[in-house]
N, CA and C atoms as a LAMMPS dump frame, in Angstrom:
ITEM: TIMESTEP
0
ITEM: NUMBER OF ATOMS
303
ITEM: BOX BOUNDS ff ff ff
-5.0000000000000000e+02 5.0000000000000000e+02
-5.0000000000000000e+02 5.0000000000000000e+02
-5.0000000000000000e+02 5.0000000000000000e+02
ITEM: ATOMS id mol type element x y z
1 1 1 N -161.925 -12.239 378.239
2 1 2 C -163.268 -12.627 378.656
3 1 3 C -164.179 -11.407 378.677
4 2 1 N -165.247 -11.566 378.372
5 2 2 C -166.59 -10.721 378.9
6 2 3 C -166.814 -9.907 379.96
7 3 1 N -167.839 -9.366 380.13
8 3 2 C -168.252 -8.733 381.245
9 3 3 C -169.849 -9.31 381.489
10 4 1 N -170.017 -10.372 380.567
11 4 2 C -171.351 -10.976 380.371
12 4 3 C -171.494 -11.689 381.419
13 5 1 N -172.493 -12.16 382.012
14 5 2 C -172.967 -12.979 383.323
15 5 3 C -174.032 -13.426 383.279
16 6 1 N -174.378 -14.757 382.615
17 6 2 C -175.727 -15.141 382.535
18 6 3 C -176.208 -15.775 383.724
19 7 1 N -175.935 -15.574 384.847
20 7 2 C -176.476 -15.98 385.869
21 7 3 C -175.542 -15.731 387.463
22 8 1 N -175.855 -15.555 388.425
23 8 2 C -175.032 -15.286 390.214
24 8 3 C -175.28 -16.668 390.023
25 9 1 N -174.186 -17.226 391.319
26 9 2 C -174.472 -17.92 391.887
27 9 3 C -174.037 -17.773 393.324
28 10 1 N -174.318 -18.453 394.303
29 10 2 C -174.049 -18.456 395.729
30 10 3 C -173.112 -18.915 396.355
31 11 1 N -171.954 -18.205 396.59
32 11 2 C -170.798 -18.305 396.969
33 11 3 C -170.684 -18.51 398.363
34 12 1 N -171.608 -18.276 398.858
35 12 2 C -171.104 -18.567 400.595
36 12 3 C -172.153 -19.704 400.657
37 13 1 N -172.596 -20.608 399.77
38 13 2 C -173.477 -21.774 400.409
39 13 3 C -174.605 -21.579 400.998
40 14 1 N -175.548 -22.323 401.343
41 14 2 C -176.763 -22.243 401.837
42 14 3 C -176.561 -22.52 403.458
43 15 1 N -177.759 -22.048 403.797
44 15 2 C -179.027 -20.784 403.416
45 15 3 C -178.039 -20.008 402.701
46 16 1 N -178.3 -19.177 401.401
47 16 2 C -178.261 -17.48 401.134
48 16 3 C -178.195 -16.449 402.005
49 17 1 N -177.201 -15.519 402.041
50 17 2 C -177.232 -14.955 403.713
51 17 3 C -177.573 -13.538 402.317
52 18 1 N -178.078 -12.665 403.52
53 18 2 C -178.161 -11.364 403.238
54 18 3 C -178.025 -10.454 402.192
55 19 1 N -176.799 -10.607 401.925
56 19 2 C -175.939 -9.789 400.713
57 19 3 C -176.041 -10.588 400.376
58 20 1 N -175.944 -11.996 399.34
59 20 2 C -176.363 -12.215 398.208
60 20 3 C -177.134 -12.497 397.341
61 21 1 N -178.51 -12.329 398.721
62 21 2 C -179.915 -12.309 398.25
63 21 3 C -179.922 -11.115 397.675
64 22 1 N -179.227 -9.747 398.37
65 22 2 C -179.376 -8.793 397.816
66 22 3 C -178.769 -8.381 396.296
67 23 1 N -177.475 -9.034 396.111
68 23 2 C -176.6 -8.758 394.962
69 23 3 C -177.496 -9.8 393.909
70 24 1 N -178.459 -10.459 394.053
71 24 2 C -179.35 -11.542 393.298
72 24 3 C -180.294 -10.821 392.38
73 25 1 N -180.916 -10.428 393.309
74 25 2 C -182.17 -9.097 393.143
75 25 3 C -181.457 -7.818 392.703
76 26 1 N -180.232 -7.165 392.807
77 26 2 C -180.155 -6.313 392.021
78 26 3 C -179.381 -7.023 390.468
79 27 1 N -179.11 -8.288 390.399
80 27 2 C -178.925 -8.676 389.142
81 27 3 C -180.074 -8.701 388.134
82 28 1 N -181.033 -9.578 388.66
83 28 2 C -182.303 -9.638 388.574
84 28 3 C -183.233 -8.381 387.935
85 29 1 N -183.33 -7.11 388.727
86 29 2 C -183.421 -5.676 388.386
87 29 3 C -182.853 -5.478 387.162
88 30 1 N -181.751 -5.569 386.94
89 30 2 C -180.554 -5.192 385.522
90 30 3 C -180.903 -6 384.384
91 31 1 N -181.415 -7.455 384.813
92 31 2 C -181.262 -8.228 383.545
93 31 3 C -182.927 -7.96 382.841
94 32 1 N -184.089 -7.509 383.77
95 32 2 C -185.551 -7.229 383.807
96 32 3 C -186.019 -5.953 384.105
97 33 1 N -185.249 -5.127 383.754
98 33 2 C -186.039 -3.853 384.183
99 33 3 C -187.664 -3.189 383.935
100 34 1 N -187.832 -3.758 382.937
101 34 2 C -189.189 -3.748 382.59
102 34 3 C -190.093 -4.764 383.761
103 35 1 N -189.622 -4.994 384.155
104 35 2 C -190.501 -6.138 385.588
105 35 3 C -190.361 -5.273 386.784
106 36 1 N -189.658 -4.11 386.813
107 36 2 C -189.042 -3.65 387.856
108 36 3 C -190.274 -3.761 389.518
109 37 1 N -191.329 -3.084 388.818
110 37 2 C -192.359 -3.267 389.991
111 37 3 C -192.533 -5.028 390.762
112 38 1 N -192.705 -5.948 389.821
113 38 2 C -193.099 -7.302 390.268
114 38 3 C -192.234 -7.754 390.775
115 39 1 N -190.653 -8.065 390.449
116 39 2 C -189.717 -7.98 390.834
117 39 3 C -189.125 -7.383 392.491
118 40 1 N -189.751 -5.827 392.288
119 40 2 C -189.129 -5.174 394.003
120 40 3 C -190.573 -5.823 394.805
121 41 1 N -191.752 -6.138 394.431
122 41 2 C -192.493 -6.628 395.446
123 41 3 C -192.4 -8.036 396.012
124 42 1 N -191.778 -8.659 394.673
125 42 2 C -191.715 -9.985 395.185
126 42 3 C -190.435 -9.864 396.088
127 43 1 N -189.362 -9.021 396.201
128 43 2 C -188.566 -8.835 397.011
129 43 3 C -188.427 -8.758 398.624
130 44 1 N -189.593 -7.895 398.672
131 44 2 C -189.684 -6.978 399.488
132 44 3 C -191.259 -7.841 400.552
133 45 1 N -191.966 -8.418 399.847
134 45 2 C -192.352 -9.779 400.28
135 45 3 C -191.796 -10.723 401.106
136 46 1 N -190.452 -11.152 400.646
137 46 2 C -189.626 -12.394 400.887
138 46 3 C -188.961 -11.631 402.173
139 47 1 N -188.861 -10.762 402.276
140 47 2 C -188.217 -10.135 403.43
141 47 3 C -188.69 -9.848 404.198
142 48 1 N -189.805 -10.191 404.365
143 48 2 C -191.275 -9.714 405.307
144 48 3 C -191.898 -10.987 406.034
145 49 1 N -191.753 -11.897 405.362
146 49 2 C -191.907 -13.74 405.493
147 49 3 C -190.821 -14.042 406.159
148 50 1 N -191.036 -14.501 407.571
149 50 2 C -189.829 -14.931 407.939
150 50 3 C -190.38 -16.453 408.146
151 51 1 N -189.224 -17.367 407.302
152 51 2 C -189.644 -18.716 407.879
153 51 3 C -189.418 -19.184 409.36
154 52 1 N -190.543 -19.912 409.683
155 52 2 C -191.534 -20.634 410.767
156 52 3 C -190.15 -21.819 410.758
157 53 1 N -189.696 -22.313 411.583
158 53 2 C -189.341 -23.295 411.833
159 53 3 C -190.284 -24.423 412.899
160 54 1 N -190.782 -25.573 412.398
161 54 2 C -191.309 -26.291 412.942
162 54 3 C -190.64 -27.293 414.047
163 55 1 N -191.314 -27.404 415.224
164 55 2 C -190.469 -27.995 416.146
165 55 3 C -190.363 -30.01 415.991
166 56 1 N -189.491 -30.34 416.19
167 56 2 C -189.429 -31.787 415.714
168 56 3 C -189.969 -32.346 416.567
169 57 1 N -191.009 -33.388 416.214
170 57 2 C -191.496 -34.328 417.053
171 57 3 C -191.06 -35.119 417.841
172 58 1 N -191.395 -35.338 419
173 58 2 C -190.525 -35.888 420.178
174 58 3 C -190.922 -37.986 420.276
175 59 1 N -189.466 -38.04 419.907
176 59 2 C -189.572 -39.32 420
177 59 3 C -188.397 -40.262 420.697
178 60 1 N -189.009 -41.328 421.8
179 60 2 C -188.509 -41.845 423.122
180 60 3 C -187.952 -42.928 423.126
181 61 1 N -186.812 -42.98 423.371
182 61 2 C -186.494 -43.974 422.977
183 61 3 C -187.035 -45.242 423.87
184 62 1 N -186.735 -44.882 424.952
185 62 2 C -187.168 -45.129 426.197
186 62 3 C -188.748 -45.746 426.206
187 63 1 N -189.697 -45.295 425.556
188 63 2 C -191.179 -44.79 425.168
189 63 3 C -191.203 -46.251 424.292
190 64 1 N -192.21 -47.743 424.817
191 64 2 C -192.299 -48.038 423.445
192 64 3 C -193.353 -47.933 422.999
193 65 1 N -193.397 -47.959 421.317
194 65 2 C -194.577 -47.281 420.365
195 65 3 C -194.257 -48.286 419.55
196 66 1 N -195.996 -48.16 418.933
197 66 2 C -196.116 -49.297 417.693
198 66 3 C -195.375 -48.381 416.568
199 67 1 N -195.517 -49.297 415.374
200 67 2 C -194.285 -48.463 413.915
201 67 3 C -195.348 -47.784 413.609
202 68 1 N -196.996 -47.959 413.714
203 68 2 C -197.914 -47.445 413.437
204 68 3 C -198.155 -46.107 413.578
205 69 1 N -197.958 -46.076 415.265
206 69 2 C -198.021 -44.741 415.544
207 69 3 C -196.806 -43.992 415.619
208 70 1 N -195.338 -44.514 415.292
209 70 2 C -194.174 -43.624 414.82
210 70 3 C -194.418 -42.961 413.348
211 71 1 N -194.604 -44.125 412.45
212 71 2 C -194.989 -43.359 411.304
213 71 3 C -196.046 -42.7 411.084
214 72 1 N -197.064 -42.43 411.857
215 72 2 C -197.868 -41.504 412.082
216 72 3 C -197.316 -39.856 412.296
217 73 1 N -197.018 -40.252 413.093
218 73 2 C -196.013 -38.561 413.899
219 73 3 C -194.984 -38.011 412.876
220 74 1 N -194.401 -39.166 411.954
221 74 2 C -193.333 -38.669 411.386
222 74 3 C -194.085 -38.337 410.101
223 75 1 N -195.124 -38.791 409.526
224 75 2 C -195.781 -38.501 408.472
225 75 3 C -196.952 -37.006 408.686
226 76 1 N -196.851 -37.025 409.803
227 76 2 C -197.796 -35.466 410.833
228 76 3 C -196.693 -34.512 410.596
229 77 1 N -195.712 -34.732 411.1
230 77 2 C -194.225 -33.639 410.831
231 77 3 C -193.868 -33.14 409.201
232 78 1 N -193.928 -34.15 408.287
233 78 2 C -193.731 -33.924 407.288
234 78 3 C -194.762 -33.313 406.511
235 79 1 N -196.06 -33.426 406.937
236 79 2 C -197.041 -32.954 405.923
237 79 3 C -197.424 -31.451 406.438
238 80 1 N -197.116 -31.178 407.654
239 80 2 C -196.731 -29.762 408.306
240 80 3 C -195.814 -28.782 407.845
241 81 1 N -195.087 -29.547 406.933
242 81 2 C -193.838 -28.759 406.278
243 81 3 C -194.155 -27.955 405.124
244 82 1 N -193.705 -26.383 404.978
245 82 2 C -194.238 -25.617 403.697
246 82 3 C -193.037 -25.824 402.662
247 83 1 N -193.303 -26.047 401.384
248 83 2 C -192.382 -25.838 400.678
249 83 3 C -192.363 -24.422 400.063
250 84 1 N -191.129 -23.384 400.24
251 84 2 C -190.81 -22.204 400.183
252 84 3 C -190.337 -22.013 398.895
253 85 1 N -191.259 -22.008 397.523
254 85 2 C -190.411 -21.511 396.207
255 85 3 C -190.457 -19.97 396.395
256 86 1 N -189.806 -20.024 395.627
257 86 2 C -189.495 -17.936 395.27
258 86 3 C -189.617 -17.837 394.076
259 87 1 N -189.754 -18.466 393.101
260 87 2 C -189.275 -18.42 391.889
261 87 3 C -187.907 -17.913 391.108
262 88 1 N -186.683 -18.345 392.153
263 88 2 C -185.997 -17.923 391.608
264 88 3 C -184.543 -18.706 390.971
265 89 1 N -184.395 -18.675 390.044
266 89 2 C -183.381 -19.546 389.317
267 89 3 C -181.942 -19.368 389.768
268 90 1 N -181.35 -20.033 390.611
269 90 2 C -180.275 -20.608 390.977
270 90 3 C -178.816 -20.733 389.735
271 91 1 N -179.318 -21.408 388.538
272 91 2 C -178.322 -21.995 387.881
273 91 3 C -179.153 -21.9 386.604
274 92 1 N -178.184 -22.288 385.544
275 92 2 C -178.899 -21.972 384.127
276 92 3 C -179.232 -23.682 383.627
277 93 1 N -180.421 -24.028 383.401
278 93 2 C -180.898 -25.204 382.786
279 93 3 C -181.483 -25.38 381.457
280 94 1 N -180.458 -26.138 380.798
281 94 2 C -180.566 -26.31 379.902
282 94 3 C -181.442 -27.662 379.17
283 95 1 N -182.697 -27.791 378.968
284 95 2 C -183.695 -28.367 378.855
285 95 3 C -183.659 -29.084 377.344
286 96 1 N -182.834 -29.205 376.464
287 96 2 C -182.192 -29.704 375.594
288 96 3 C -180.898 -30.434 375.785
289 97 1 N -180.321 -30.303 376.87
290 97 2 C -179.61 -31.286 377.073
291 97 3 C -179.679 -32.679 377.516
292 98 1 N -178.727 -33.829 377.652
293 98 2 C -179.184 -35.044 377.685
294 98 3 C -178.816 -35.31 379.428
295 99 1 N -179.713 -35.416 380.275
296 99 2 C -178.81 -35.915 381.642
297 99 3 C -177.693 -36.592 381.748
298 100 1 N -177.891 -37.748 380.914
299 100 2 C -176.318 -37.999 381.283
300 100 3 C -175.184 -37.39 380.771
301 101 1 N -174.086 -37.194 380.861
302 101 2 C -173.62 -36.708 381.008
303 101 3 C -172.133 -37.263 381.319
């Protein structure tokens, strides 16, 4: 076999802990060195951002509420939510292939 590696992947499961965000980004570095600047800022960014965890809306059981105003609160919770891209590719996709499979 090779020493070729077209892509990490994440061996200890999600969240991404520490070290293999880090072993990511220095793959990343190796395979783009010519990006090297955009690359260590977008790094060094992401490490500076700490995600906000939003607190879950409190709901009673006890409490009765119309569906109106449950799905209100739960549609308030959800639209409060940031979606966190990084731009960073996980797995290799192959966009010529057929889904099924």
């Amino acid at each position: 076999l090779s020493d070729y590696v077209p892509f990490l992947t994440s061996k200890s499961g999600f969240p991404i802990n520490a070290e293999t965000w880090k072993s990511m980004f220095d793959f990343c570095l190796k395979q783009n060195s010519d990006c090297k600047k955009q690359i260590t800022d977008l790094y060094e960014s992401s490490q500076e951002n700490v995600i906000s965890k939003k607190p879950l809306p409190v709901f009673r059981v006890d409490k009765i509420e119309t569906a109106e105003n449950f799905l209100n609160k739960v549609q308030n919770y959800l639209n409060s939510l940031e979606y966190n891209y990084t731009g960073m590719q996980f797995f290799q996709v192959n966009r010529g292939a057929s889904i099924i499979r």
